[in-house]
Structures are given as structure tokens and as C-alpha cells.
N, C-alpha and C positions, 0 to 999 in steps of 0.2 A: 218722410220718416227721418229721424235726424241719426247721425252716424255714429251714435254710442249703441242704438240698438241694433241697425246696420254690423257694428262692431261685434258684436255675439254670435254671428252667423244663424241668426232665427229665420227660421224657412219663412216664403213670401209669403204663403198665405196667412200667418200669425202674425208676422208685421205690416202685414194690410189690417188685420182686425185689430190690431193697436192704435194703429195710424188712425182707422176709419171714428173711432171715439172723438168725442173733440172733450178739450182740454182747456174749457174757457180762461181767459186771464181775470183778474181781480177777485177769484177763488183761494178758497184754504181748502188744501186736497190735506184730508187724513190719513193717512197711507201706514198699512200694517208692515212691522216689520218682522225676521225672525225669530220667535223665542227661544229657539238654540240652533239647530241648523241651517247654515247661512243658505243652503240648498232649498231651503221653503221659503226663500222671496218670491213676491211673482214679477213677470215679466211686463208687466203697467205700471206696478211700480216704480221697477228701476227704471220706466219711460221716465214716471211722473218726475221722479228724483231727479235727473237728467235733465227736466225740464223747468223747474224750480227755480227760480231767481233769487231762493235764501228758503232754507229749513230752518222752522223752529224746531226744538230737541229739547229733551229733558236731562241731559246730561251732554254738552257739548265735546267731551271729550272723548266717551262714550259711540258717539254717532258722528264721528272724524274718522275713527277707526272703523268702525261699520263701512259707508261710506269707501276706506281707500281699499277694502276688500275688493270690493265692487271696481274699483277703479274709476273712483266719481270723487270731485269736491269740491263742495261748494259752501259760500258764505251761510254763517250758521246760527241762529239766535237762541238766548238761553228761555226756556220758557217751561219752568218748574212749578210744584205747587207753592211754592215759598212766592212767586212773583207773577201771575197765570195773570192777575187783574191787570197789570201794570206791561206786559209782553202783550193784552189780548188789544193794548191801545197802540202800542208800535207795530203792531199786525197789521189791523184795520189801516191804520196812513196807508201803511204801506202795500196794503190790496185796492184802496183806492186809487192810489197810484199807476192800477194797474199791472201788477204783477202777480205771478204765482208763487204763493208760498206755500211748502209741503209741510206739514204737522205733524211730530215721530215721537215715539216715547225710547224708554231705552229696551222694552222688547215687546214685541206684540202690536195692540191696536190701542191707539191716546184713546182715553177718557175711560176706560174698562175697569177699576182697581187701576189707576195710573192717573197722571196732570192729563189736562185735555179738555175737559167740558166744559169749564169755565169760559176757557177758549173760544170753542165752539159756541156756546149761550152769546157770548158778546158778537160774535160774528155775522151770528144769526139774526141777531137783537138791531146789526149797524142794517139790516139789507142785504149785503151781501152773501154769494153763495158759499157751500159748505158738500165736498165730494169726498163720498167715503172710497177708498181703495184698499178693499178688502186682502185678506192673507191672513197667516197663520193665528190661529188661538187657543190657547193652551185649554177654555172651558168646553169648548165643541170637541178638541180632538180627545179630553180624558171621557167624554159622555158617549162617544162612537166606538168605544172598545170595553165601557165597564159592562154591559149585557143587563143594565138594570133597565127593566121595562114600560117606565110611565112616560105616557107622548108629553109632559110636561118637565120643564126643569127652573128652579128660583133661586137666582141668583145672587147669594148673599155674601161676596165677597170677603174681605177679612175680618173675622172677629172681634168685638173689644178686647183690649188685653190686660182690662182688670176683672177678677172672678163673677165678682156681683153682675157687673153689664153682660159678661158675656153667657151667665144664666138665664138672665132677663131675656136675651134675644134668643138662645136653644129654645125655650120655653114658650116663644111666641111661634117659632117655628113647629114645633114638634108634631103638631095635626096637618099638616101641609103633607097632600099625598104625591105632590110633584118631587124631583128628582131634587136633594139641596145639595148646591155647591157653593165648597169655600175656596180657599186660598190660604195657605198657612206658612210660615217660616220656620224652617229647621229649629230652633232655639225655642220653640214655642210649641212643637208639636207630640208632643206626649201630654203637656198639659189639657192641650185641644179635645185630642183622643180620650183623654179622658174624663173629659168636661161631655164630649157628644154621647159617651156610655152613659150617664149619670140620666144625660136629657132623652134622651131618644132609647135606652133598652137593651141588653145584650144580644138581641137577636137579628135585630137590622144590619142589612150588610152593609159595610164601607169597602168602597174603590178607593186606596193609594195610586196616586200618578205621581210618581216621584221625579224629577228633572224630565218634563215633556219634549222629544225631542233632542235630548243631549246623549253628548257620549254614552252616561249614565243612566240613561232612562229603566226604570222600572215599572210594573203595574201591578198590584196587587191586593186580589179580593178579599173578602172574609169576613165573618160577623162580627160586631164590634166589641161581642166578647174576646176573640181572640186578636184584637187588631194591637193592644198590648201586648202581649207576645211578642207578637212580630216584629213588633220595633226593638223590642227588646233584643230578639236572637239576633243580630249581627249590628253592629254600629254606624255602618253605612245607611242601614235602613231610614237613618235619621239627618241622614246629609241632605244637603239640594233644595230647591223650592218646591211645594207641593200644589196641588188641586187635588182636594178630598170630596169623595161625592157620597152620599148619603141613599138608601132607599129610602123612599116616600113612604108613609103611615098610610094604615092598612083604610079603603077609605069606611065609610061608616056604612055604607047598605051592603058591607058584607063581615055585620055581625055576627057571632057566632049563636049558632040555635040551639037545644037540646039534641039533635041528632050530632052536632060535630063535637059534641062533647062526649055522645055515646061512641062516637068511632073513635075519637083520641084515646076513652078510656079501657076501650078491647084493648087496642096497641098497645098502650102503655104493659096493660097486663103480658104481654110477650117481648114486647120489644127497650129498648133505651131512648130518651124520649127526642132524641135528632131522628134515631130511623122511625118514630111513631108521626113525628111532625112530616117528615118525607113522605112516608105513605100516606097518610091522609092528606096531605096536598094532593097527592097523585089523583086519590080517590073524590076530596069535596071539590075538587079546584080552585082553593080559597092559596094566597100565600106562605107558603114556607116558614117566613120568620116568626108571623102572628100565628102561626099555627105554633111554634115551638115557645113563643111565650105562654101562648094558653094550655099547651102539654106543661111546664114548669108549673102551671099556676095548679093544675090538677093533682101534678105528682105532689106536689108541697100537703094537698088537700089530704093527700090519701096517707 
């Protein structure tokens, strides 16, 4: 066990189960880092780190600072998307060479929405090996707390950010019943929010994860009708980086029959049509949200 991890005072038997991994040389270890609290690194990491004879990084100066948190530093190479091709050839020498190179973005896991795969393609392309050292990610930990229910989730990271494209792509999306997640940037996210009302429907819910992990972090649910609103009542709502997650379309073999049209249309007759969608969810077992677009589509009718 080498004496940076000795150095932490980590009880023996998790420093045996670090040690006991091997750690080949002429590998490129991908290694996650934290996306806001430096307290969610893991403890293989900062082996690997440690163990590195030069990180590549997406921002060197960025993951210097990182890095002397830690009380670690080492030789550091730039390998961005601007120059991934041209880093992924002074990689390779230098794993053939025989050394461990660690591969960092400036938060989270390279090649995710971040530089990295490129990287990794040519690595993988020379022969040599490629070890992922998992930790923090901001798409797993806003999908573990939004309570949205489908075992699937598609990952469509960040949007185009001219209108036309980024309708093209809601629009190929919008029948997908699996879980969609973006990525969006404060500067851009009202336009978003209101680009995914337009494609997907007032009734679908949206999870806001606002600064995952940061001082700041918030979480906040709500149908995409009101997810304007929200942004609106307070200014901060609009700060930080986001992962916005979508519920999935309603899927198709639970069309709606003439019976779930006869119990929306009792409801409606008594009730407003959220608490008409509420009880007849209770009652068909069908969704909540497609129940309340098709309470709308009824009351409209009547």
C-alpha cells in the first residue's frame, strides 16, 4: 500500500481491498471526480491518482487545484475537446512506455457530456487497456431522488441551442416512455423549459436538480405546466448547472378505452380536473399526467 493512502488513516481492511485490485501499468484509468463536494471522491481514486505518473485533464488548472485539496500533485497534460486527437497520440507513447496515465474531466466522469471518448476510442483502437474508476455523477444521483417510475432512462445530454434543432430532437424524443435526461446551462434554461412544454405537454412532470451536490443544491418537482412558474418566483431558481429529467410517455397498450373516459367524465361532473385525473388514476391505475391531459381534452369537449 503506498503511503498517501497509509496517509488518511483508512482502516486495514479497506486498504487491503484497495491494495488487493491490481493496477496494471500501460493503462489509461478514467477516474471520476467530484461534481461539487470534494467529500464524494472515492477512496481508489485518490489511490489511482496517487498512483499516476501524469493526468490528462480538461482544464489543467482546474485539476491542480483539485488535486492540492487532496494533497497530491502531479505532472499534468491538457487534453480537451479542442486537441483530444492530438493528447490521445502523446497518451498512447506514453502508456506504451509503460506508465499509468489517470484521465479527469473538470467534474464527474470524461466522456459523459465532457472531452474523453475520443480518448478512450484511440486507446482502445492502439490495444491497450482502458479502466474505469467509477464515483460521483450528477445523471444517477438526480434519477435516485426524482420518484419518477420507469426502469429505463435516455440519455440525451445537452440540447442544440438553435430552435429549429432543438425541436427536431424533443420531437424525435417525445414517444420514448423511458426516463429523458438533459443537461442544461443557467443562461439557456427557461428557453429549454419552454421548448420541452411545447414538445412533450403540460402534464408531464419535470425534476429540476439544480447544483447536484453543491452548497446550493436544490430539487424540485412539478408538471411542466407549472415548471415556469417556478423559475420565475425566485432568481436563484435560475442559477447553477442543471440535470432536468422528464417523465416518459404514457406507453401505448395503455390506451385509453370508453370506460376511462366514462369515469373521467363522472369526475369532471363533481370535481376540477387535477382532482378528476387523481382519482381516476387511483381508480384505473393508468398515469396521472395522461390522465389529466385527457380530463383537458374532455372538459375542452364539453
Amino acid at each position: 500500500m503506498t503511503s498517501f493512502i497509509t496517509s488518511l488513516s483508512v482502516s486495514a481492511p479497506i486498504a487491503q481491498e484497495i491494495d488487493r485490485q491490481n493496477y496494471p501499468a500501460s493503462a489509461l484509468y478514467v477516474v471520476a471526480t467530484p461534481i461539487g463536494n470534494l467529500g464524494d471522491i472515492s477512496l481508489r481514486a485518490l489511490h489511482v491518482l496517487s498512483l499516476a505518473d501524469a493526468i490528462a485533464c480538461e482544464d489543467t488548472r482546474n485539476t491542480a487545484q483539485l488535486l492540492a485539496r487532496y494533497g497530491l500533485s502531479k505532472s499534468l497534460i491538457a487534453a480537451h475537446e479542442h486537441n483530444e486527437r492530438e493528447a490521445a497520440e502523446k497518451l498512447i507513447a506514453r502508456l506504451r512506455q509503460g506508465e499509468r496515465i489517470a484521465l479527469v474531466s473538470d467534474a464527474g466522469t470524461p466522456a459523459v457530456s465532457d472531452p474523453g471518448a475520443r480518448i478512450v476510442d484511440a486507446v482502445l483502437a492502439s490495444g491497450l487497456r482502458v479502466i474505469p474508476i467509477p464515483g460521483a455523477s450528477a445523471v444517477i444521483a438526480a434519477l435516485s431522488i426524482s420518484g419518477l417510475t420507469s426502469n429505463q432512462f435516455y440519455f440525451a445530454g445537452f440540447l442544440p441551442s438553435k430552435a429549429g434543432q432543438r425541436e427536431t430532437a424533443l420531437t424525435s424524443l417525445s414517444a420514448l416512455s423511458a426516463t429523458l435526461v438533459f443537461y442544461e446551462a443557467p443562461h439557456r434554461i427557461e428557453e429549454t423549459v419552454d421548448a420541452l412544454c411545447k414538445a412533450f405537454g403540460p402534464a408531464r412532470q419535470i425534476v429540476f436538480a439544480r447544483e447536484v451536490s453543491k452548497l446550493f443544491e436544490q430539487i424540485h418537482r412539478c408538471p411542466l405546466s407549472e415548471a415556469a412558474a417556478w423559475l420565475a418566483a425566485d432568481p436563484n431558481h435560475k442559477k447553477g448547472e442543471f440535470v432536468l429529467l422528464i417523465e416518459g410517455a404514457e406507453p401505448a397498450d395503455s390506451a385509453y378505452n370508453a370506460e376511462t373516459d366514462r369515469i373521467l367524465s363522472i369526475l369532471l361532473a363533481e370535481c376540477p380536473v387535477k382532482q378528476a385525473a387523481t382519482l381516476a388514476a387511483q381508480i384505473t391505475g393508468l398515469k396521472k399526467n395522461a390522465l389529466y391531459e385527457r380530463a383537458l381534452q374532455l372538459k375542452q369537449a364539453q
